[in-house]
C-alpha positions as CSV (number, residue, x, y, z in Angstrom):
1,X,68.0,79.8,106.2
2,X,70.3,77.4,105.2
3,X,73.1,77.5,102.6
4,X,71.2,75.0,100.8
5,X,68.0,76.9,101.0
6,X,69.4,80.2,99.7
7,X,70.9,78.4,96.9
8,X,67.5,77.0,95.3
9,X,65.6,78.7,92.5
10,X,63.1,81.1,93.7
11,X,59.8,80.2,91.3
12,X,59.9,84.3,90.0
13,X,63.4,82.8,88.3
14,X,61.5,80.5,85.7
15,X,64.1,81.5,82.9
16,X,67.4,80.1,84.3
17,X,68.9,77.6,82.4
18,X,69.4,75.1,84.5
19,X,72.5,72.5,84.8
20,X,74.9,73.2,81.0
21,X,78.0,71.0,80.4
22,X,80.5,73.5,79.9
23,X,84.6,73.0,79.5
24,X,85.2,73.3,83.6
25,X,82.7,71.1,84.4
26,X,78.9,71.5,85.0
27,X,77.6,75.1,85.6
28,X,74.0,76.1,86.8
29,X,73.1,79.9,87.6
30,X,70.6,79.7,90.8
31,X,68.9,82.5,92.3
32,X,69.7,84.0,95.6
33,X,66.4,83.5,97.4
34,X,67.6,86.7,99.7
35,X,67.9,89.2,96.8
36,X,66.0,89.6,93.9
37,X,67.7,89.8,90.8
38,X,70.5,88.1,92.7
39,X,72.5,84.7,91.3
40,X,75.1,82.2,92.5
41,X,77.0,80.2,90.1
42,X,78.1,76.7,90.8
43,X,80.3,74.8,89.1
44,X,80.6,71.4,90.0
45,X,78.6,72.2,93.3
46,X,81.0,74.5,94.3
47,X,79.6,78.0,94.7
48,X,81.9,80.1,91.8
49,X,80.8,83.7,92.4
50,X,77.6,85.6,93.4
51,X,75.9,88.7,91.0
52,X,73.4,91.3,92.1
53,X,72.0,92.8,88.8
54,X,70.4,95.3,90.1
55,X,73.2,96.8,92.6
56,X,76.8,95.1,91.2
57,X,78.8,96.9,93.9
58,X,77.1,94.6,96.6
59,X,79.6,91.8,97.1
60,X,78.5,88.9,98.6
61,X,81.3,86.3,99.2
62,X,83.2,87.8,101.8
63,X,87.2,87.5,100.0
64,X,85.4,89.1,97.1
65,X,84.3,92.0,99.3
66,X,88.1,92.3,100.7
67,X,89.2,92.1,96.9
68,X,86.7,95.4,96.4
69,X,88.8,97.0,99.2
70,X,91.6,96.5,97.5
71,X,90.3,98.0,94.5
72,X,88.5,100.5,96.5
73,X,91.8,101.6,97.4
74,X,94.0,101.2,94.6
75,X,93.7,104.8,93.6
76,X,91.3,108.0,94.1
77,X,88.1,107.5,95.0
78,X,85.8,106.8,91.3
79,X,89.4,107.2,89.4
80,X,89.5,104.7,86.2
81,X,91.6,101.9,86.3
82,X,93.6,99.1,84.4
83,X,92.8,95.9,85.9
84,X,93.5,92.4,84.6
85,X,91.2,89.8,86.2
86,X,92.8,86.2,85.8
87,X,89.8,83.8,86.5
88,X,86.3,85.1,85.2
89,X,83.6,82.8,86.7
90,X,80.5,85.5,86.9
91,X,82.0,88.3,86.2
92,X,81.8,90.1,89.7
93,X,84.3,92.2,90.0
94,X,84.6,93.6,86.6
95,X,80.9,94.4,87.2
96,X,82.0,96.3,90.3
97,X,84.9,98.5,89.0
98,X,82.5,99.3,86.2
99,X,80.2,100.8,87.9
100,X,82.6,102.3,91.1
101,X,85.0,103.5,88.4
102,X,83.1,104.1,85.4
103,X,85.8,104.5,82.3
104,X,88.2,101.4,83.7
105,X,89.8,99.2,81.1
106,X,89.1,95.7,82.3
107,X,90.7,92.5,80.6
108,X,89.3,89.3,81.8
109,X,91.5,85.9,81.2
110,X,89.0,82.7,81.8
111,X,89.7,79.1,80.4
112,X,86.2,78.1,80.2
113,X,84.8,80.0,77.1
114,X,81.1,78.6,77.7
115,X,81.1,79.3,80.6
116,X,82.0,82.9,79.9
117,X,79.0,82.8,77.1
118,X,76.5,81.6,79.8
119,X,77.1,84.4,82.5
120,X,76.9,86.6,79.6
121,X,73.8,85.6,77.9
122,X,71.9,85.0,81.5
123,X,73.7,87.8,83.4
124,X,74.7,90.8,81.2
125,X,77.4,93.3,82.4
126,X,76.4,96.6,83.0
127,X,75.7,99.3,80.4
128,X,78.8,100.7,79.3
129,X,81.1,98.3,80.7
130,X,84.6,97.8,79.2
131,X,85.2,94.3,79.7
132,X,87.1,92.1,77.2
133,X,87.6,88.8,77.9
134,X,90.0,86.5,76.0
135,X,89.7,82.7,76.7
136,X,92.8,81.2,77.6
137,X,94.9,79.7,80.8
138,X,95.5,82.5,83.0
139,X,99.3,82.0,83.3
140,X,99.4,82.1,79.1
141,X,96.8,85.1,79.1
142,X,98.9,87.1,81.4
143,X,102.3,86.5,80.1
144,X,100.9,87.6,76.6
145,X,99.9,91.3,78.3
146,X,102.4,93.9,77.3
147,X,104.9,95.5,80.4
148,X,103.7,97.8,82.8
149,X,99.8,98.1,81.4
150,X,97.8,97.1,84.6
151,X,97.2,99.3,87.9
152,X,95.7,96.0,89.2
153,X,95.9,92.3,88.8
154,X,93.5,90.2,90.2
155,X,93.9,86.5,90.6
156,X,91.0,83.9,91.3
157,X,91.8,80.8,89.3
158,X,90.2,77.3,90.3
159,X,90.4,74.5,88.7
160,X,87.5,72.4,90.4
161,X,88.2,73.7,94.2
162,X,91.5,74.0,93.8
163,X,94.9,76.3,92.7
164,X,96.6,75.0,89.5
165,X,100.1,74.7,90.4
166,X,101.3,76.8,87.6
167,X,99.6,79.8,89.7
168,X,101.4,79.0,92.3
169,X,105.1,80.3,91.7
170,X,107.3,82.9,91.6
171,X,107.9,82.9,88.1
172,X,103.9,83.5,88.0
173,X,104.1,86.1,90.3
174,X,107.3,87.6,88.8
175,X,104.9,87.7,85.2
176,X,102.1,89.4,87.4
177,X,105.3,92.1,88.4
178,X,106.3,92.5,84.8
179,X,102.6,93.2,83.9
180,X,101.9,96.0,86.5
181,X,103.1,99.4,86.4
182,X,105.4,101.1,89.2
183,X,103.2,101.1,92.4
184,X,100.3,98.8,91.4
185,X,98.4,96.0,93.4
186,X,97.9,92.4,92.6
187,X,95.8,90.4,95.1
188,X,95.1,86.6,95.3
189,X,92.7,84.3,96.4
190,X,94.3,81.7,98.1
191,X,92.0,78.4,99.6
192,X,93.9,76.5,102.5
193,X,93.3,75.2,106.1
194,X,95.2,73.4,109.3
195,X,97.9,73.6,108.9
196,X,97.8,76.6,106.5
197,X,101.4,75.4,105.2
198,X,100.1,76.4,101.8
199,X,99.2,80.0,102.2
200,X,102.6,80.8,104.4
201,X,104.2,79.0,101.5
202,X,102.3,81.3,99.0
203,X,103.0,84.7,101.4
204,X,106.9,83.9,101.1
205,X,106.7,83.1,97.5
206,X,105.1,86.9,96.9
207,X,107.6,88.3,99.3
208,X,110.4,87.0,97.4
209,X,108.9,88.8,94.3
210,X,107.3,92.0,95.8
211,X,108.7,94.5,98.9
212,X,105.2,94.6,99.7
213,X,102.6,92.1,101.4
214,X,99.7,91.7,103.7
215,X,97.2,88.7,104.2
216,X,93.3,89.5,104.8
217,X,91.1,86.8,106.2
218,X,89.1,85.8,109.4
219,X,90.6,85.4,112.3
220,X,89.3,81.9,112.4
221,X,91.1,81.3,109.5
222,X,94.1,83.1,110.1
223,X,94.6,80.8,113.0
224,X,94.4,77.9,111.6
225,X,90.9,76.3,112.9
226,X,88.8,76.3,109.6
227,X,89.3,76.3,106.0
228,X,88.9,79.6,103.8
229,X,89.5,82.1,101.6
230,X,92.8,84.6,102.2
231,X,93.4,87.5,100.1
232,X,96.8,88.0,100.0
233,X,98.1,91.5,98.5
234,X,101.5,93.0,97.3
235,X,103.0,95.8,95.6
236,X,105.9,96.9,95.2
237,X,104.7,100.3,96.6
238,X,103.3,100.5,100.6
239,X,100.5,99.2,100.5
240,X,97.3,101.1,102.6
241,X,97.0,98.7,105.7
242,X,95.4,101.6,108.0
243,X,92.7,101.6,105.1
244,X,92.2,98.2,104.6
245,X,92.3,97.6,108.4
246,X,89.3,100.0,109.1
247,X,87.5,98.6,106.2
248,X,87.9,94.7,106.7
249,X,87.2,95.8,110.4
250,X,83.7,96.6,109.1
251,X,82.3,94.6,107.2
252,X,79.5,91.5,108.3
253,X,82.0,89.1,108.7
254,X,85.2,91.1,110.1
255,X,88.6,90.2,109.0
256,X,92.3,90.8,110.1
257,X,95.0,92.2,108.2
258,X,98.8,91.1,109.0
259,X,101.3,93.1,107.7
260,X,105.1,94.0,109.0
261,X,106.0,91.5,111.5
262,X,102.9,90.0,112.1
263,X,103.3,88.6,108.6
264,X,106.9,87.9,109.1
265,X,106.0,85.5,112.3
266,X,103.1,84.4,110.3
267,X,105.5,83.1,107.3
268,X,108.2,81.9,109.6
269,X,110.1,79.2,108.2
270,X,108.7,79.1,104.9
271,X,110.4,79.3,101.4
272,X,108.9,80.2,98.1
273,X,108.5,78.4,95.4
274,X,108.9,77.8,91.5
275,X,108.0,76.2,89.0
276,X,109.6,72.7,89.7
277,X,108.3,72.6,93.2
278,X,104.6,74.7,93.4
279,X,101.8,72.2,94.3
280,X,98.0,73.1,93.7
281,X,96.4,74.4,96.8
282,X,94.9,71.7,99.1
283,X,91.5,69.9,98.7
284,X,88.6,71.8,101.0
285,X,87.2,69.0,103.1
286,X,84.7,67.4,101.8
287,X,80.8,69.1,102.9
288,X,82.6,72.2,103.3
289,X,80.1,74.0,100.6
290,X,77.4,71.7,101.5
């Protein structure tokens, strides 16, 4: 079945909304003809994030599963967590660490306050959820969080299919630092292809900030012969790359972690950035969600 196919309203889905204007864009919630009680949003024609109502800890998109190993492995297995999620779209993951570590604390930062009321009046969290979200800019949102009050901060900002610059730097990422206690975990979705100049420029930019980092992605990706999704992680703490080795190692789609010198030759000869020199990530090629 196509992409295409599994992204078309099943007829037991007669309630959906349809297409709504919201601040982002245009937003439509379409059933996932492969799960029932399963959505995709789309904003702007460009796939946003993927619910199941039924079971929230299946994750669909493949970075959003390596983002649940992440979490996964942030601390003790069903432990409650602090986690700031910069970049709402559906909700996903706050549904997931609500329901894999019941009692977490979960603030949400999303521009798009529509948007946020139409996941949440088509596709409510789950009972006893502790999800706050504030609309504002991400960068603004975070850098109004007090010191050292997150175990986790997540980022997964798009504006259209792309990075705001502002996201970017490593003043952002030295706000993400400030916001984190000793020893906790921020990962990033970062979008870039051939010749990945962005995402090495991005892994030296959280280097610079945190003693820390690995990249997760295919190995497609990682070599530069598609465009996709990395997760980039860092800490300030060692970060569990046995663990999230054997677990990207199984999932559907398998993905690589690089870590230690791998990552080093990886970055090579590039430099971080600030403020005055980040550029948004690059444009996917056009068809790519097609």
């Amino acid at each position: 079945m196509s992409r295409r196919d599994r992204r078309t309203p099943p007829p037991e889905h007669p309630d959906l909304p349809g297409q709504v204007q919201t601040a982002g864009g245009v937003a439509e919630i379409l059933g996932d003809a492969d799960r029932d009680r399963s959505y995709v949003l789309v904003l702007d024609g460009v796939p946003q994030s993927h619910v199941d109502l039924d079971e929230p800890e299946h994750l669909e998109f493949e970075y959003v599963r390596r983002m649940g190993h992440v979490l996964d492995l942030a601390a003790d297995e069903g432990a409650p967590l602090d986690v700031v999620h910069l970049g709402g779209g559906a909700l996903t993951l706050p549904r997931y660490v609500a329901v894999t570590r019941p009692g977490s604390r979960q603030r949400v930062v999303e521009l798009d306050e529509p948007l946020t009321d139409l996941v949440r009046e088509h596709l409510p969290l789950p009972r006893g959820a502790r999800v706050r979200v504030r609309a504002a800019d991400a960068r603004a949102g975070l850098e109004l969080l007090p010191d050292a009050s997150a175990d986790v901060v997540l980022v997964d900002v798009f504006a259209g299919a792309r990075t705001p610059a502002h996201l970017t730097s490593t003043e952002f990422a030295g706000q993400v630092a400030r916001v984190l206690r000793p020893g906790g975990v921020t990962a990033w979705n970062v979008s870039d292809g051939p010749p990945l100049r962005f995402l090495r420029t991005q892994a030296a930019t959280l280097a610079a900030v945190f003693a820390h980092v690995v990249l997760i992605a295919e190995p497609g990706t990682l070599r530069g012969r598609r465009h996709g999704n990395t997760v980039a992680v860092a800490s300030t703490a060692e970060l569990p790359v046995a663990g999230l080795t054997r677990r990207c190692a199984s999932d559907p789609m398998p993905s690589r972690v690089v870590a230690g010198t791998d990552l080093t030759a990886f970055v090579g000869t590039a430099v971080p950035v600030d403020d005055a020199t980040a550029v948004p990530s690059p444009e996917p090629p056009a068809g790519i969600f097609a």
